[in-house]
C-alpha positions as CSV (number, residue, x, y, z in Angstrom):
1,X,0.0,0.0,0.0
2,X,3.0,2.0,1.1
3,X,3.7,1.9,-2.8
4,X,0.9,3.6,-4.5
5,X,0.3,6.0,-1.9
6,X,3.7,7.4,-3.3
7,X,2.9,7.5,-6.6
8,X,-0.4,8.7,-6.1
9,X,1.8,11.9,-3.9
10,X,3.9,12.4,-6.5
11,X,1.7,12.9,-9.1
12,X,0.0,15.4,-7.1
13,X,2.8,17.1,-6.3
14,X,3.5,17.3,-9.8
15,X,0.4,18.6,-11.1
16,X,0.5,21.1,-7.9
17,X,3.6,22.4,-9.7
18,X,2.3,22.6,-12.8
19,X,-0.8,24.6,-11.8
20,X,-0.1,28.2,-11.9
21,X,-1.8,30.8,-9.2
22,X,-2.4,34.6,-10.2
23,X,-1.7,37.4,-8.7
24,X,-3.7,40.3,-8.0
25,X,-2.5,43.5,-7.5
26,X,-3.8,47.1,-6.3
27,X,-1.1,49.4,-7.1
28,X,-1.6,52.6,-5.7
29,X,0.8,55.8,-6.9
30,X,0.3,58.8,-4.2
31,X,2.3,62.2,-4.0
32,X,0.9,65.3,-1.9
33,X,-2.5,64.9,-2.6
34,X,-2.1,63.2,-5.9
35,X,-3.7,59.6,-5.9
36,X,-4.2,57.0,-8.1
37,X,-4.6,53.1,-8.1
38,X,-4.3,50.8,-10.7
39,X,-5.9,47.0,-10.2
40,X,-5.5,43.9,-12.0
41,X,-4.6,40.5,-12.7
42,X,-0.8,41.5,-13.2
43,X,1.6,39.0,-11.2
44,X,2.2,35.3,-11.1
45,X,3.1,33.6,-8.1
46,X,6.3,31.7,-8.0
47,X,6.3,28.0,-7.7
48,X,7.8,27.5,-4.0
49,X,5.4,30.9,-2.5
50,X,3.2,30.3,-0.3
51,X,-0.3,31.4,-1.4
52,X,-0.6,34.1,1.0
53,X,-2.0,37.8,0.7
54,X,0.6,40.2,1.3
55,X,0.7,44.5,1.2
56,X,3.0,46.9,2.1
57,X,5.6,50.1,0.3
58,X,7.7,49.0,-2.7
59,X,11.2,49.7,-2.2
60,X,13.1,49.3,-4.8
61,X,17.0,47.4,-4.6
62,X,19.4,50.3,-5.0
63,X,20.6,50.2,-8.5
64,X,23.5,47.9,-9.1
65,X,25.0,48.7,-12.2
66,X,22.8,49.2,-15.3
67,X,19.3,47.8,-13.1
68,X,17.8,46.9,-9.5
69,X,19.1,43.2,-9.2
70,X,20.1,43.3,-5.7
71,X,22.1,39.9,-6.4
72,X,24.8,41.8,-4.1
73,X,24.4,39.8,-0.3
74,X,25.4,43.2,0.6
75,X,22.5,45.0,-1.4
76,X,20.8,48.1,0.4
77,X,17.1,48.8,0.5
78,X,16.1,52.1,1.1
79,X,13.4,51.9,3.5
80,X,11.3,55.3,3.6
81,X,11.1,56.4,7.6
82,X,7.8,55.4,9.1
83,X,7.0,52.2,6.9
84,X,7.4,48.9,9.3
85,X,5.8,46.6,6.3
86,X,7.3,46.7,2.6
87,X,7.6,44.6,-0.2
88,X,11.3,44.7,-1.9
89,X,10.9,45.1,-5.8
90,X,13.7,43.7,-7.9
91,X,14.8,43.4,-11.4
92,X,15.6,40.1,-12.9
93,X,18.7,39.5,-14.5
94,X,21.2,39.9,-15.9
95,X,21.5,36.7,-17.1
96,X,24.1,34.3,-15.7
97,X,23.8,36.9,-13.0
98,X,22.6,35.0,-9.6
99,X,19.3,32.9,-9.1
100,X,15.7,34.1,-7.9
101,X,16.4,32.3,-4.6
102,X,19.4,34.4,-3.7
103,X,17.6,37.6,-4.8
104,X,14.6,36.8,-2.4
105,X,17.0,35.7,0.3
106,X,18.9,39.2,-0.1
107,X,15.6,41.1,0.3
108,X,14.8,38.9,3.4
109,X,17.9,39.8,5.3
110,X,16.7,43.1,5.0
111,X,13.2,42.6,6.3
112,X,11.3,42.4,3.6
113,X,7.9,41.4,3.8
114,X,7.6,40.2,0.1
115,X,9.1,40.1,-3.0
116,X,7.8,41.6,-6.2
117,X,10.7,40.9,-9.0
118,X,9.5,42.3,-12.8
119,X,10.6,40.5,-15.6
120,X,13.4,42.4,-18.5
121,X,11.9,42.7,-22.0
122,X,9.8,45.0,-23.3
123,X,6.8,43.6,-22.6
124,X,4.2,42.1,-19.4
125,X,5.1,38.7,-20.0
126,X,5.7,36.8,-16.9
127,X,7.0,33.2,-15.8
128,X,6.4,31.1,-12.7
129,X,9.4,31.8,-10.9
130,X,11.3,28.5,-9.3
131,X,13.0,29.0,-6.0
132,X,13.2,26.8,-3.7
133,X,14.8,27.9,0.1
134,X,13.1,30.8,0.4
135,X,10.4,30.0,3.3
136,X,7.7,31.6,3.9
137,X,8.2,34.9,2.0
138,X,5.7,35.7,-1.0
139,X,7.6,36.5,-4.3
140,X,5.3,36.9,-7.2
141,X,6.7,38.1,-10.7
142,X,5.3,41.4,-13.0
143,X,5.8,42.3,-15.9
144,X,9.0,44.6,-17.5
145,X,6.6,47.2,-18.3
146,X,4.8,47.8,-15.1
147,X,7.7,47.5,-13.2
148,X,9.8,50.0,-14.9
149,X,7.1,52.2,-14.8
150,X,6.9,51.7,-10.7
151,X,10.8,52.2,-10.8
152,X,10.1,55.3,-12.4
153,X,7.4,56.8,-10.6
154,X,9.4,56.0,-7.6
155,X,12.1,58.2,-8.5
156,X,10.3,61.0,-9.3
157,X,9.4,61.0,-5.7
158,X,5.9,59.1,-5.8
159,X,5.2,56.8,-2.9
160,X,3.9,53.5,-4.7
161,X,2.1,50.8,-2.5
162,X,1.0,47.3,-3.3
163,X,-1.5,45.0,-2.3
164,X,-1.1,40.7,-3.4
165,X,-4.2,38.6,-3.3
166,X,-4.5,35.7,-4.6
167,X,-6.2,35.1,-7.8
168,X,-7.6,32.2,-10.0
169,X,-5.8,28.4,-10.4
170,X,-4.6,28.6,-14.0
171,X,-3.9,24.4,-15.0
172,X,-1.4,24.2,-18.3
173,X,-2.9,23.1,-21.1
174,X,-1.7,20.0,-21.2
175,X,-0.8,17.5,-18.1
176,X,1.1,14.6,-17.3
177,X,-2.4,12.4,-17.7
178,X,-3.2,14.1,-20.9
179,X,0.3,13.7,-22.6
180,X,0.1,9.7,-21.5
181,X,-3.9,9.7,-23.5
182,X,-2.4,11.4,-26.5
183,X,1.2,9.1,-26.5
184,X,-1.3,6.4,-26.1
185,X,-4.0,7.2,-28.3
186,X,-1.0,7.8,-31.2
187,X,0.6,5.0,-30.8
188,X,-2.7,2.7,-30.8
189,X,-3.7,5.0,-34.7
190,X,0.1,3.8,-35.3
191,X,-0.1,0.2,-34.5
192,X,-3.4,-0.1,-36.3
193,X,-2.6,1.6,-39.7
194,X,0.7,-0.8,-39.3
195,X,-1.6,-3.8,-39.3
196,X,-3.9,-2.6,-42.3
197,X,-1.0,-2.0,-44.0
198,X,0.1,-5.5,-43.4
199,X,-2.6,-6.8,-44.1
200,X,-4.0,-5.0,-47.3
201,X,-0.3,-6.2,-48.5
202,X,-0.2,-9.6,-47.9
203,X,-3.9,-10.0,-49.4
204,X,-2.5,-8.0,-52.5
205,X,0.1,-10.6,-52.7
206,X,-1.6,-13.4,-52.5
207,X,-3.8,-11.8,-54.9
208,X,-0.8,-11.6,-57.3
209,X,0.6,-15.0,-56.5
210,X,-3.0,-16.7,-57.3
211,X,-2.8,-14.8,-61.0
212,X,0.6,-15.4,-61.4
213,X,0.1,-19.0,-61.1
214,X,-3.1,-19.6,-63.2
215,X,-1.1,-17.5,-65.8
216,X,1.8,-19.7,-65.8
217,X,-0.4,-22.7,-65.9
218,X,-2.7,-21.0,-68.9
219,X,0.3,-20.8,-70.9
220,X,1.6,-23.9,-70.4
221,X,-1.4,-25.5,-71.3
222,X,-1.1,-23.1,-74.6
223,X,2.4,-24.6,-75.8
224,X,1.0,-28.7,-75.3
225,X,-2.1,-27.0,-77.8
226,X,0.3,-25.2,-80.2
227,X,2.4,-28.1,-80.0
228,X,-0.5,-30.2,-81.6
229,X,-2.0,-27.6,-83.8
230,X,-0.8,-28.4,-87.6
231,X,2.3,-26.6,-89.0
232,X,2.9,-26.2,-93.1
233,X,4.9,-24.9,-95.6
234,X,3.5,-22.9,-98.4
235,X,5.4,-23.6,-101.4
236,X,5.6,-22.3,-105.4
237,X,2.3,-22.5,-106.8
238,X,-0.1,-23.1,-103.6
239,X,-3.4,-20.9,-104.1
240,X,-2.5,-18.8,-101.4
241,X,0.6,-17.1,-103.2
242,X,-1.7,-17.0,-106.4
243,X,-2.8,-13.3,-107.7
244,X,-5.1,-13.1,-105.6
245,X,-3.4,-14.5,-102.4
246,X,-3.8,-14.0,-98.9
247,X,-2.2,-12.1,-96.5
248,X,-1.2,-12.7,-92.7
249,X,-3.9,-11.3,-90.4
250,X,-1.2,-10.5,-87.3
251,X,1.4,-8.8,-89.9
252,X,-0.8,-7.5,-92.9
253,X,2.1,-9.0,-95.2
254,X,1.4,-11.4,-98.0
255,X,2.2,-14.6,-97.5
256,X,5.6,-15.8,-99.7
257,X,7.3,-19.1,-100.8
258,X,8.9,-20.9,-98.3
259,X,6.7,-19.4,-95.3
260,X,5.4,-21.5,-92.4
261,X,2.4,-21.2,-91.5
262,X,0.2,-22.2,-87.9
263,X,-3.3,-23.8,-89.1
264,X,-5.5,-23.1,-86.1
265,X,-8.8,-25.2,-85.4
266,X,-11.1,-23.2,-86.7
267,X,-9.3,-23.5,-90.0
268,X,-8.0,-20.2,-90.1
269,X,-4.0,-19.7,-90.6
270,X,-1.5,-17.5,-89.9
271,X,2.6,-17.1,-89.6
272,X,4.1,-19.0,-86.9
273,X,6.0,-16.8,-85.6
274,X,3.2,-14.0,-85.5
275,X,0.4,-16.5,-83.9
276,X,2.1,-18.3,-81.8
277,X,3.3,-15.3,-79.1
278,X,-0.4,-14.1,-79.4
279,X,-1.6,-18.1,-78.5
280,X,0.5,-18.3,-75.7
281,X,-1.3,-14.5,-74.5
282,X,-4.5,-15.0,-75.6
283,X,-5.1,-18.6,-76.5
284,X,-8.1,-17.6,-79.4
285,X,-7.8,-17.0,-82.8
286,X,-7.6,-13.7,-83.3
287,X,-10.0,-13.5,-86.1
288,X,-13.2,-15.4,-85.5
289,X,-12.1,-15.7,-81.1
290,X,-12.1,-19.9,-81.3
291,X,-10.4,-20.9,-78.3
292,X,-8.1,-23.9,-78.7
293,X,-8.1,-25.0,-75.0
294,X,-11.8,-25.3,-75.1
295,X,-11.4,-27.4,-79.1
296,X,-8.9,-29.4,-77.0
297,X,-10.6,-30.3,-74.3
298,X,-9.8,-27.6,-71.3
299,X,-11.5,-26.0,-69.4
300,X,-10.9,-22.9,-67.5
301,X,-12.9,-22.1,-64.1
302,X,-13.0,-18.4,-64.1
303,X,-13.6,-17.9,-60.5
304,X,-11.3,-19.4,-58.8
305,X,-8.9,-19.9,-61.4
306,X,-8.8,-23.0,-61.4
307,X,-8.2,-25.4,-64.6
308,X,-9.4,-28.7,-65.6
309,X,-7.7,-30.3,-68.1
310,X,-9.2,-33.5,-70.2
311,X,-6.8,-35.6,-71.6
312,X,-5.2,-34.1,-74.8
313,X,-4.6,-37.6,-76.1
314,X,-8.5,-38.4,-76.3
315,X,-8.9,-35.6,-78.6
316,X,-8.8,-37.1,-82.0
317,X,-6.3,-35.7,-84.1
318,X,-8.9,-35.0,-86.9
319,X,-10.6,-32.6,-85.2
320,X,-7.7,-29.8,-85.5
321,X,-5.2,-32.0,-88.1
322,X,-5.0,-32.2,-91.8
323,X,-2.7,-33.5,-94.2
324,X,-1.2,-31.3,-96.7
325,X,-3.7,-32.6,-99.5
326,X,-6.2,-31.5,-97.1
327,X,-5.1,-28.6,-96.6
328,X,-5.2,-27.6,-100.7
329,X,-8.9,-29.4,-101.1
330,X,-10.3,-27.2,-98.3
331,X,-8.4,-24.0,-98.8
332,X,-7.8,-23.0,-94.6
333,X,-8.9,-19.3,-94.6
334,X,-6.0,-17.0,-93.2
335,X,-8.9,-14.2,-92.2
336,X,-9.2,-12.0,-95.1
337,X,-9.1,-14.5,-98.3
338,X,-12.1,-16.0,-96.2
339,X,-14.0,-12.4,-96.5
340,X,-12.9,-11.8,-99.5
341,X,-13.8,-15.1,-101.8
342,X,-17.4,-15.7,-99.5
343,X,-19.1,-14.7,-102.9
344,X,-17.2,-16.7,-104.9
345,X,-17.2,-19.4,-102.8
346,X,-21.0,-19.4,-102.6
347,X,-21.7,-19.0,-106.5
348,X,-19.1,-22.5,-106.9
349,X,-21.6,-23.9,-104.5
350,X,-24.7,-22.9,-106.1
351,X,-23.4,-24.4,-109.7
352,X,-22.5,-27.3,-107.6
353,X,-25.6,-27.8,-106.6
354,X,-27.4,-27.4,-109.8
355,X,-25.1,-29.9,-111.4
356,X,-25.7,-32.4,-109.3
357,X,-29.4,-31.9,-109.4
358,X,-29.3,-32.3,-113.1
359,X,-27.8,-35.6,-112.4
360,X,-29.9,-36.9,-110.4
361,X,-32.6,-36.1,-112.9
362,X,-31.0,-37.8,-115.6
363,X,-31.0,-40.6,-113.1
364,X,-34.4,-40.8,-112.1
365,X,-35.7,-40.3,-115.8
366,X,-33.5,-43.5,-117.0
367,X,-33.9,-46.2,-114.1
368,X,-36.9,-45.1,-112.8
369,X,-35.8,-44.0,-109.2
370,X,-37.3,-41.1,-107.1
371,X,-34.7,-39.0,-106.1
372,X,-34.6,-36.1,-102.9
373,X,-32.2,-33.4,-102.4
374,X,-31.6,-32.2,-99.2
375,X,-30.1,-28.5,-99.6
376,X,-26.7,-28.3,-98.1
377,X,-25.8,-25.9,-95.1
378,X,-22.8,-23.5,-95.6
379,X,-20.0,-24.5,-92.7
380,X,-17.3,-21.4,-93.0
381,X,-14.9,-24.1,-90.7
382,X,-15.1,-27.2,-92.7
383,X,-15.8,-28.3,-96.8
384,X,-19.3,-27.8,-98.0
385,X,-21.2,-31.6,-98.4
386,X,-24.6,-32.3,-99.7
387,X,-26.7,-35.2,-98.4
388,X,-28.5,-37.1,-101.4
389,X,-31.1,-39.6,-99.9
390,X,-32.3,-42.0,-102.3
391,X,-35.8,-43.7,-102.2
392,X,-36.1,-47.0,-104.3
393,X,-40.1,-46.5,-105.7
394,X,-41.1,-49.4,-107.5
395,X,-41.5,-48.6,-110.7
């Protein structure tokens, strides 16, 4: 118990230090029968004064050099005859000169009832005085203005008296328990916007990680597809490097002898070395947005990011594969021969068609059998075919 019972003492002493006590004065200038008084809150009391009320004549410490310090043991006081009670008034200073505490002492020895020191400056700004040994005496601080005016009035032979009371409790802005809230209160803001930090960045980079990965394993599935997907080698005379050939879709360039070329599953074609970086990015042909993972049997799970791969080797090879034979019968489209020759294409099929309707007339009109065309359905991916069902009538 012993314990906190100190603790709780010192911090009362210390906010008892802290606090500072005003001083009011009535100041009272007479000569003949010339009076006048001046009141107000104009003093501070020092730290180690006792909060007493105190009045008497201010006598001012004979001048020491260039001001009233009375830091001189040996410093006189003139005492006007018939004054019992008076209050010694001092100058502070100079600096590095001698302490308040030897200044009040001085004015003690000489029977000083109080001390009233004013401040040097040019202004009324005061400080709470420290000075501890001094006992009982009061010793309040003024300002440098009122004092030098008391100084002077003084010496042009006006009798100046003083009355202290003690004024209002001013607490400092801040104490001791305050400046522990705020170092607590900052470093609580601190430690959380530390752990949001944290923790915003470690999401963020498992955020990247999770990407990072399903992009690695996006693109690895892309190289097993491009790997599989059919190269060839256009050579003099191919239809594409005819008049009216076709040009690379990635590059704009027409395609020349010797070129190899990336046929894509949706029978379009392009340069290898122009497809295949934008395969491994995008993984879609970049004309008609076929994606070859899905043709090959993957699937991607978008939100999670996830993939699910079916076996490549189940995939027949037909699906995506053609032989170089192939290849000339069916023409692949690299993009724009496939927009430009639609019409042409078309009218071949329509002559097609009429041909082989005329045949199957001649047919029917010789052996007797009853013939049905089924009208064929344009495919842009794969060759045109025409199903021809055949029904045996009796004739």
């Amino acid at each position: 118990m012993e314990g906190p019972r100190l603790l709780l003492l010192a911090l009362l002493c210390l906010r008892a230090a802290d606090a500072m006590w005003i001083a009011n004065l009535n100041i009272t200038f007479v000569r003949g029968n010339y009076s006048e008084s001046h009141e107000g809150e104009l003093g501070v009391f020092g730290q180690d004064s006792p909060l007493e009320r105190a009045a008497g004549v201010l006598v001012p410490a004979d001048a020491d050099g260039d001001g009233h310090f009375a830091c001189d043991p040996h410093t006189n006081f003139s005492v006007p005859q018939g004054f019992d009670d008076w209050l010694a008034l001092i100058q502070r200073g100079p600096r590095g000169g001698c302490t308040f505490t030897q200044k009040i002492l001085n004015a003690v020895r000489n029977g000083a009832g109080g001390v009233v020191i004013y401040n040097y400056g040019r202004d009324n700004e005061v400080i709470q005085m420290s000075h501890p040994g001094t006992g009982n005496i009061v010793a309040i601080m003024i300002g440098n203005t009122k004092g030098a005016e008391i100084v002077s009035q003084i010496k042009r032979g006006y009798q100046v008296s003083m009355i202290i009371e003690v004024g209002k409790k001013h607490a400092p802005w801040m104490n001791h328990y305050s400046i522990f809230f705020v170092s607590v209160s900052f470093f609580i803001v601190t430690a959380a916007t530390i752990g949001y930090f944290i923790f915003y960045s470690a999401r963020r980079l498992r955020i990247t990680r999770a990407q990072n990965r399903r992009q690695n394993k996006l693109k690895a599935d892309a190289k097993k597809a491009i790997g599989q997907l059919q190269l060839r080698t256009l050579k003099q005379g191919d239809m594409e490097l005819g008049p009216d050939g076709d040009s690379c879709a990635v590059c704009i360039e027409v395609y020349k002898p010797s070129d190899v070329v990336r046929i894509l599953t949706c029978n379009h074609f392009f340069h290898k070395t122009c497809i295949d970086p934008w395969l491994l990015e995008h993984r879609t042909c970049p004309m008609c947005k076929c994606d070859i993972l899905k043709v090959l049997g993957v699937e991607v799970d978008v939100e999670d990011g996830t993939i699910s791969e079916a076996s490549m080797s189940t995939v027949p090879s037909s699906a995506f594969q053609h032989t170089e034979e192939d290849s000339r019968s069916g023409t692949p489209s690299s993009g724009y021969a496939s927009i430009r020759g639609a019409d042409e294409r078309v009218t071949d099929e329509q002559e097609e068609a009429s041909a082989a309707n005329d045949d199957l007339q001649l047919v029917s009109s010789e052996s007797g059998l009853a013939v049905e065309v089924v009208p064929h359905f344009e495919n842009p991916g794969f060759e045109t075919e025409q199903e021809i069902h055949v029904n045996e009538i009796k004739s």
